[in-house]
N, C-alpha and C positions, 0 to 999 in steps of 0.2 A: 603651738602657740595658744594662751591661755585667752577666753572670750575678754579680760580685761585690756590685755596686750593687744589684741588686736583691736579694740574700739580706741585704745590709743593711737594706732597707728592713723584712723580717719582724719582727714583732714577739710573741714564743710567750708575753709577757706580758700579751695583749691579750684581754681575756675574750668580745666579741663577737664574734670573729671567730678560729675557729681556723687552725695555721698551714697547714693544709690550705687553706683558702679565701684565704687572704691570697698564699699562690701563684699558685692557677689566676686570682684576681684581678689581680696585675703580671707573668703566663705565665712562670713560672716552675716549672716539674717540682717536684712533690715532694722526688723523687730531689736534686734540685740546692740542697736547701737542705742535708737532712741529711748527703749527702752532696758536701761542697765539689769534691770531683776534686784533681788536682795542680796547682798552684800555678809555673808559669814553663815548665815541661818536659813531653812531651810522654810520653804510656807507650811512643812509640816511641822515644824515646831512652833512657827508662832501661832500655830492654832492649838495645840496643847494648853499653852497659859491662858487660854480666857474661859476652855472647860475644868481646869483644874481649878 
């Protein structure tokens, strides 16, 4: 299962289980809920365009 698949699966409207445990339960980082990362591109390219 893919990091997006799985932060879909979270659910922060879930009153038994916070979204901390709904995490570490489909291994997914914390981090990788609240924070999604970039989307197609890598931070090594977007630092390319602003030295070229």
């Amino acid at each position: 299962m893919s990091v997006p698949e799985k932060r879909a699966c979270i659910d922060p409207a879930q009153t038994q289980l916070s979204v901390s445990r709904q995490c570490e339960l489909i291994g997914l980082p914390r981090s990788g809920y609240y924070r999604p990362g970039l989307q197609g591109e890598s931070a090594e390219n977007l630092g390319s365009d602003a030295v070229d």
